[in-house]
C-alpha positions, 0 to 999 in steps of 0.5 A, spaced: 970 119 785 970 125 780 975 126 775 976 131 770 971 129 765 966 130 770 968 136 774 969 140 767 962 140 765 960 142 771 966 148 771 963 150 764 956 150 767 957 155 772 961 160 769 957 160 763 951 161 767 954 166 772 958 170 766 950 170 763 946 173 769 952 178 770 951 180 763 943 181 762 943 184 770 948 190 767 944 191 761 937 192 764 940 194 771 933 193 774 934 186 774 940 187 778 940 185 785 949 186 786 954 183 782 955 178 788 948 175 788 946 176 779 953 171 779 951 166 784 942 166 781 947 165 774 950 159 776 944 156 780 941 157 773 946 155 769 946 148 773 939 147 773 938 148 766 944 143 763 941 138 768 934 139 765 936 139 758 939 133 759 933 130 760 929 133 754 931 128 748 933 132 743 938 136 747 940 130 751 946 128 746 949 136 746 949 136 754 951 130 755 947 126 761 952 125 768 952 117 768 954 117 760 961 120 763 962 116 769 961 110 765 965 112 759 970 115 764 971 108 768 971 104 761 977 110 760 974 111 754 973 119 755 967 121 753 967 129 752 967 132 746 967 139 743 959 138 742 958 136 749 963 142 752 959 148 746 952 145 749 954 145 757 957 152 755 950 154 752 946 151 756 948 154 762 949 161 759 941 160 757 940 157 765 943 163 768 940 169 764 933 165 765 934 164 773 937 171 773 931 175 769 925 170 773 928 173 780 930 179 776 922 180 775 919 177 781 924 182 785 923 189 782 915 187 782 916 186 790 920 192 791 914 196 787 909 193 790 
């Protein structure tokens, strides 16, 4: 069962990186593969490298790991705080702008070649 404290991250994550990817892709135009698809790559991304920064130690405590949440959720402890919120938020908006430029690049080199 979801509850808030576990779907918020999730929310902050996906738009985060979505608002990323559409960001850098109207920047630098060649790394644009329409608003739509810029919007869904950032999102993935954003997702993908929260999940990922979780597992690396140092960063672990500013994302937060899922099953701290549920466990605290289900203790009704709570457990997001406004670190946590800040570094899913930027950890996202890092994953989309990454995934967007990775597929970006590998895109304009595909089309060129």
């Amino acid at each position: 069962m979801l509850t808030a404290n576990a779907v918020v991250p999730i929310v902050i994550e996906i738009i985060c990186g979505a608002a990323g990817a559409v960001f850098l892709c109207r920047l630098v135009r060649r790394l644009s593969s329409g608003l739509t698809a810029d919007a869904i790559v950032g999102a993935l991304g954003g997702l993908a490298f929260t999940w990922l920064a979780a597992r690396i130690p140092g960063l672990g405590r500013f994302v937060g790991r899922v099953e701290q949440v549920a466990d605290a959720t289900a203790q009704s402890m709570g457990a997001l705080s406004p670190a946590i919120l800040v570094g899913v938020g930027v950890a996202g908006l890092v994953g989309g702008i990454l995934l967007a430029a990775l597929v970006g690049l590998i895109r304009s080199r595909l089309v060129t070649e």
